[in-house]
KEMAR-363184 format. One line per field, with one value per residue (C-alpha): residue in three letters; z negated, y, x. Coordinates in Angstrom, 1 decimal, padded with zeros to 4 digits. Layout:
r = Ala,...
w = Z,...
v = Y,...
u = X,...
% end
This chain:
r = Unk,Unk,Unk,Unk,Unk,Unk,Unk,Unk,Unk,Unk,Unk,Unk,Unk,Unk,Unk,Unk,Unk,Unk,Unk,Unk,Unk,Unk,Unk,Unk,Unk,Unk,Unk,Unk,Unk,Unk,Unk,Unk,Unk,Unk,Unk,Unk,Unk,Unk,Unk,Unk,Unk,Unk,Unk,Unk,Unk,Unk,Unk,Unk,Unk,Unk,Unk,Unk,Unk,Unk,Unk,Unk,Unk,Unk,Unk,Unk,Unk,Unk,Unk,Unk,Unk,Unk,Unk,Unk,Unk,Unk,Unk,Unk,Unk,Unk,Unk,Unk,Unk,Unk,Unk,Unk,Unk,Unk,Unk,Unk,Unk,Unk,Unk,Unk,Unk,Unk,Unk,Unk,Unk,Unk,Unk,Unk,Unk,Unk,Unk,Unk,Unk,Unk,Unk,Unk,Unk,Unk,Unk,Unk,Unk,Unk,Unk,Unk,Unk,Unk,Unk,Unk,Unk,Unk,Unk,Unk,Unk,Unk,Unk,Unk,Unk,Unk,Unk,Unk,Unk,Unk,Unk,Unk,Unk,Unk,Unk,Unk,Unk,Unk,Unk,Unk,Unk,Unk,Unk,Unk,Unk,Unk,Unk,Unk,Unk,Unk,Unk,Unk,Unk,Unk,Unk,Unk,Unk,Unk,Unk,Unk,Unk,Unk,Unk,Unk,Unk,Unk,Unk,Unk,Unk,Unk,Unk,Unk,Unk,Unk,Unk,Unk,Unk,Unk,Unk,Unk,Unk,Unk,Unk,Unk,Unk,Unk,Unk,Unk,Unk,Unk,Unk,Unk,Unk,Unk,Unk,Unk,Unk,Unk,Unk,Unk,Unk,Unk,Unk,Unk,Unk,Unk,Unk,Unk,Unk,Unk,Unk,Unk,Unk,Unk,Unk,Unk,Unk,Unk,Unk,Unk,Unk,Unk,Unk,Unk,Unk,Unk,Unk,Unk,Unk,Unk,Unk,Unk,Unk,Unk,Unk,Unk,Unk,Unk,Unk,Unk,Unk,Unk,Unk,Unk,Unk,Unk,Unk,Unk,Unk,Unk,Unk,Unk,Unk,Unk,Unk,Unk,Unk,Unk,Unk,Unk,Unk,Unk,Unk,Unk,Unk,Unk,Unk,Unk,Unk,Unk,Unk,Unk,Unk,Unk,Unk,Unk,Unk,Unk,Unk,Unk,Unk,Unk,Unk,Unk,Unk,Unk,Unk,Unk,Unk,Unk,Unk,Unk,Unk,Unk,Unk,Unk,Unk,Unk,Unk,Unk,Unk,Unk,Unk,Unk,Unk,Unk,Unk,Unk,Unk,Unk,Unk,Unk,Unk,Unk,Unk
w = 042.5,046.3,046.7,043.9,046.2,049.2,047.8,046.3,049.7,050.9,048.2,048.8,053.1,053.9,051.5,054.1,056.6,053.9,052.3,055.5,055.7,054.5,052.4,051.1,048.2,045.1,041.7,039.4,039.8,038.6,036.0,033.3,030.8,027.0,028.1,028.3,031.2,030.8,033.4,032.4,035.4,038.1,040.8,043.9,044.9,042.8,039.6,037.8,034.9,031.9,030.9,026.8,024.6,020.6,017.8,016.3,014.5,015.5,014.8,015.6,013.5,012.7,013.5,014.9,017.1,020.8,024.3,028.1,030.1,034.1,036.9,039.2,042.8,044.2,044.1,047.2,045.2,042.2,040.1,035.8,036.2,035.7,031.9,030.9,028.6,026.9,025.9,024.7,022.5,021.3,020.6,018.1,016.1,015.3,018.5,020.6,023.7,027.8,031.0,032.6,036.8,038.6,042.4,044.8,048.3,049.7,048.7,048.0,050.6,047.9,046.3,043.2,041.8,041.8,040.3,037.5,036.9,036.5,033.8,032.3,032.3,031.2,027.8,027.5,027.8,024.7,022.4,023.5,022.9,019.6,017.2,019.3,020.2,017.0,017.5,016.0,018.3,016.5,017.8,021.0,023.2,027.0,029.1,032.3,035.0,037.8,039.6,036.2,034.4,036.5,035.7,031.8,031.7,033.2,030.6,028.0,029.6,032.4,031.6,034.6,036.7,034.6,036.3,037.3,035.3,032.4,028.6,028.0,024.6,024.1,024.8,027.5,026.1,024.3,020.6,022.2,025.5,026.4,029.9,031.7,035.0,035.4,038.0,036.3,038.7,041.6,042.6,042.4,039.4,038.5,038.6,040.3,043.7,044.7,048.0,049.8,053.7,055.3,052.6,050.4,052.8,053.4,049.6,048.5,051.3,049.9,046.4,047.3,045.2,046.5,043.8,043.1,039.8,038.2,039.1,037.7,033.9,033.8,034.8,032.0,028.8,026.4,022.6,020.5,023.5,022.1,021.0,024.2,025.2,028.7,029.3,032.4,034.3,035.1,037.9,039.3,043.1,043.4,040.8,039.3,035.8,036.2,036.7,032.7,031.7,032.7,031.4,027.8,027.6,028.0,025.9,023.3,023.9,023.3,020.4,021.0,020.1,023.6,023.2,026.4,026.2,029.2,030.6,031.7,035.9,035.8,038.9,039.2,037.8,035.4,032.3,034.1,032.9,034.5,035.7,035.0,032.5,030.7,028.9,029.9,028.8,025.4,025.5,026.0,024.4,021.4,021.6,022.3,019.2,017.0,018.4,017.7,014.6,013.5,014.4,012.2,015.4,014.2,011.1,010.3,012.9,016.3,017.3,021.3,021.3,019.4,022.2,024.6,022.9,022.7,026.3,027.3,025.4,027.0,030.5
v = 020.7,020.9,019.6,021.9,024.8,023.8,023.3,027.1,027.8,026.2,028.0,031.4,030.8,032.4,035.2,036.6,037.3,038.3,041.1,042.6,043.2,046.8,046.0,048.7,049.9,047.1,046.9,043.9,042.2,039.1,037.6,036.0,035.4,036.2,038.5,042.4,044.0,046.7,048.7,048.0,049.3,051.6,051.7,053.6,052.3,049.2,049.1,045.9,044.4,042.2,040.3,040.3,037.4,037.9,036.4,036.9,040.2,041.7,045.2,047.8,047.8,044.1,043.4,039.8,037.5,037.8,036.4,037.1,034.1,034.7,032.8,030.4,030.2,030.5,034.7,034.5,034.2,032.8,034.5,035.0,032.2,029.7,030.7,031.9,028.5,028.6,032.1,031.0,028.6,030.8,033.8,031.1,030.4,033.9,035.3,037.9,036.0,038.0,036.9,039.5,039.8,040.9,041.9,038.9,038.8,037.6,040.8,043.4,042.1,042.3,039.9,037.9,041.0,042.5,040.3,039.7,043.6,043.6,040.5,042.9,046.1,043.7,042.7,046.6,047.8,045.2,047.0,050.6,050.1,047.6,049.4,050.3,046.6,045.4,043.4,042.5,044.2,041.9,038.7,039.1,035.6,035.5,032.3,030.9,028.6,027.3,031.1,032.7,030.7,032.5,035.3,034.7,033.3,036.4,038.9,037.0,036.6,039.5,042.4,043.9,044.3,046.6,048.7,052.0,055.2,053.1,053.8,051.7,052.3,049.9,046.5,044.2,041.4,039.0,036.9,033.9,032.2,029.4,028.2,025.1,023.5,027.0,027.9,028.6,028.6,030.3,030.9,028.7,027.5,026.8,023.5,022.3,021.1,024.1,025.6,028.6,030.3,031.0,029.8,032.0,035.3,034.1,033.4,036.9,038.5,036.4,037.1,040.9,041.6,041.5,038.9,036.1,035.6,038.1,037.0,033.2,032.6,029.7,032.2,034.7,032.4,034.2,035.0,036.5,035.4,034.0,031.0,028.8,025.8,024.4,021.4,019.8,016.9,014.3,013.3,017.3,017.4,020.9,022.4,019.2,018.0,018.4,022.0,021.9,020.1,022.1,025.1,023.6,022.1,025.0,027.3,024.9,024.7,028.5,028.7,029.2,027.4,025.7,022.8,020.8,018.4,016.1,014.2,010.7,010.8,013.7,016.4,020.2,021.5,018.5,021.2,022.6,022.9,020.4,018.3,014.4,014.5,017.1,014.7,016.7,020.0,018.3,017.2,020.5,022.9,020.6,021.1,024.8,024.9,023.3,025.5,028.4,027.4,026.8,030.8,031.4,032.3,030.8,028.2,025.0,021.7,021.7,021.5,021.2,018.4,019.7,023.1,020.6,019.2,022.5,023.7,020.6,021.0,024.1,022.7
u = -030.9,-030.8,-034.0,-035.5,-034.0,-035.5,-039.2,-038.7,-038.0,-041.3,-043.1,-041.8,-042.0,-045.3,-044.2,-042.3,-045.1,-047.8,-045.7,-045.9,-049.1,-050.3,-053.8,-056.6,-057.7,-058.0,-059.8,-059.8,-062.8,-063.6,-066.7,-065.2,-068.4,-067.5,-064.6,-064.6,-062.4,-059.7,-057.5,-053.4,-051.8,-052.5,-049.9,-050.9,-054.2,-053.9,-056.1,-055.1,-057.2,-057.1,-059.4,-060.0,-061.3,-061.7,-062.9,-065.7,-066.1,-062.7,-062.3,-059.3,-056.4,-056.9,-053.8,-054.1,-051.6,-052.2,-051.3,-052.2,-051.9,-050.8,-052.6,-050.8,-051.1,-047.6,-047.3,-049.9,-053.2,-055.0,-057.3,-057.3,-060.0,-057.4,-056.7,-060.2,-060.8,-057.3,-058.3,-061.8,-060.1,-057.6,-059.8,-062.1,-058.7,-058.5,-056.2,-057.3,-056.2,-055.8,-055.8,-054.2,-054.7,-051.5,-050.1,-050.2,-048.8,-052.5,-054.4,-051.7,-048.8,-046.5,-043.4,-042.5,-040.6,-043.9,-045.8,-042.9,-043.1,-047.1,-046.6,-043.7,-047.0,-048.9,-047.0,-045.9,-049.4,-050.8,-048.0,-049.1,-052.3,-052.0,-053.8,-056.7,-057.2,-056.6,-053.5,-050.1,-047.4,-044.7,-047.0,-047.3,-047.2,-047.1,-048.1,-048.8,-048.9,-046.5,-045.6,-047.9,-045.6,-042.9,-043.9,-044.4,-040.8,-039.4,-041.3,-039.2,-035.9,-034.9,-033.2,-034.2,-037.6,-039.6,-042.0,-040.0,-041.4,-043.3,-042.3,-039.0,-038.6,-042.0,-040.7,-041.8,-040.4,-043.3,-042.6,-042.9,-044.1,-045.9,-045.1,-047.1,-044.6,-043.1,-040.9,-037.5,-035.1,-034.9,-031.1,-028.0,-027.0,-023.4,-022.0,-025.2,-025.6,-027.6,-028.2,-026.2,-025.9,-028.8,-031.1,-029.8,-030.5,-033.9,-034.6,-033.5,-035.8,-038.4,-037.9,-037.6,-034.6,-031.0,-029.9,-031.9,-030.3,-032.0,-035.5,-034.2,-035.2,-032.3,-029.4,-031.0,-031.0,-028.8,-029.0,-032.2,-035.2,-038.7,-039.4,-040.2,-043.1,-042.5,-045.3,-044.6,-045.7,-043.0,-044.3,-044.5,-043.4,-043.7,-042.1,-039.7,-039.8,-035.8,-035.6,-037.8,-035.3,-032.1,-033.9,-034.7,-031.3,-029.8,-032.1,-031.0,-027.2,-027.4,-029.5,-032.8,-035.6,-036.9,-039.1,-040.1,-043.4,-043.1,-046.5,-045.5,-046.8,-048.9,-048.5,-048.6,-051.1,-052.1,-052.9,-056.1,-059.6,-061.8,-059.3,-058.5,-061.8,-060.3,-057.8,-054.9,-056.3,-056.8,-053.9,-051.7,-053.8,-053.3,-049.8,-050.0,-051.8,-049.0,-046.8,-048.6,-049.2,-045.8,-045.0,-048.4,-050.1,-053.2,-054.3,-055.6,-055.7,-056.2,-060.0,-059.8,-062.2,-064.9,-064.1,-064.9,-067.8,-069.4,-068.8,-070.2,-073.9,-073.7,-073.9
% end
């Protein structure tokens, strides 16, 4: 658990000297073909965006199952990009499936507790406006990868961190999440050889909260949280298959449902699109599909490869 510490520490290092920086003026924009574009959150002069795929002939008030999926890229960059093929897929099994863009250190000089209360916005905004985009409030999944995943895990399991001013009585907290190698821990755990001193100062800075605990989805399992996905490569150096592990283990000691789908010597950031011939993306969307399914998320088998097939001819 030391060493898990210390790479958070590497990850979160150049944090320090971006969030210093004062940037301008920022509106989503990215081109994401097949999706449509809305404004979730406006703080100062910050206009954040997510980006909307649905199914064919989707109409308000269709209450359908949904998720927004949150880019990777260490809280310092990444772009909604990452996650625009998992909503493709999704949206043609009948989801209306979001890839939401949120505050990064890179071009807004801001922290991890930022970006965890954009995803919390994010999730809060999709109930407020449920009806109007034709969506299930009650089925409302969150994902992500590696630091999006961070940020997914904490929409479902902090108590705290929720954009100040915003509606609290409309929950932030998603129906289920679907996390690929997340980061999940981020303070010391009990009865863990963990870190402390220094370290501990400089990861709290970092984090921009005073306790680290309650940015860490580990130290925040407790009763009634979503049903839980963690896919994670065992051969992940950057974010270790062992910190998956304590997390599932744990979700499970207390109840929860917390499922953990480990890939045999695959590395951060194995689930992509276009990478490794696309075998792993066929092979955890697959299982993102059977999990979904089996919360009636969407119907029928899963049809990644014939996905594949298509986007292929298309090329």
């Amino acid at each position: 658990m030391k060493k898990i510490i210390l790479i958070m520490a590497a990850l979160l290092a150049p944090l320090a000297l971006l969030a210093q920086e004062k940037k301008g003026p920022y509106e989503s924009d990215f081109e994401l073909p097949g999706s449509r574009a809305e404004v979730y959150k406006t703080v100062g002069d910050v206009k954040l965006k997510v980006y909307i795929y649905e199914p064919k002939g989707h109409k308000a008030g269709a209450k359908r199952p949904a998720i927004v999926f949150f880019f990777g890229g260490g809280w310092r960059g990444g772009t909604p990009k990452q996650f625009q093929e998992h909503c493709r897929y999704l949206a043609s099994k009948g989801m209306v499936a979001m890839t939401a863009d949120y505050r990064v250190s890179s071009r807004q000089g801001t922290k991890p507790v930022h970006c965890v209360r954009d995803g919390k916005s994010a999730v809060r905004w999709i109930r407020q406006n449920a009806d109007r985009l034709g969506i299930d409030p009650d089925r409302v999944a969150a994902g992500g990868g590696s630091a999006g995943g961070h940020v997914a895990a904490c929409t479902g399991t902090l108590p705290k961190h929720d954009e100040p001013g915003e509606d609290a009585k409309v929950s932030s907290v998603p129906n289920a999440m679907v996390l690929f190698n997340p980061v999940l821990i981020t303070a010391e755990a009990e009865g863990l050889k963990t870190f402390g001193g220094d370290r501990l100062e400089k990861l709290k800075a970092r984090l921009g909260v005073e306790d680290p605990k309650t940015m860490s989805p580990y130290h925040n399992i407790r009763k009634g949280l979503p049903p839980t996905l963690v896919l994670h490569g065992k051969g992940d150096t950057t974010v270790p298959y062992s910190t998956a592990e304590a997390y599932v283990k744990q979700a499970t000691k207390t109840g929860l449902r917390a499922e953990l789908a480990g890939y045999e010597d695959m590395p951060h950031g194995f689930f992509n699109f276009g990478r490794r011939d696309n075998k792993m993306f066929l092979a955890t969307v697959t299982r993102m599909h059977e999990f979904l399914s089996s919360l009636g998320y969407v119907k029928g088998k899963p049809t990644v490869e014939k996905h594949l097939k298509r986007l292929a001819g298309q090329k």
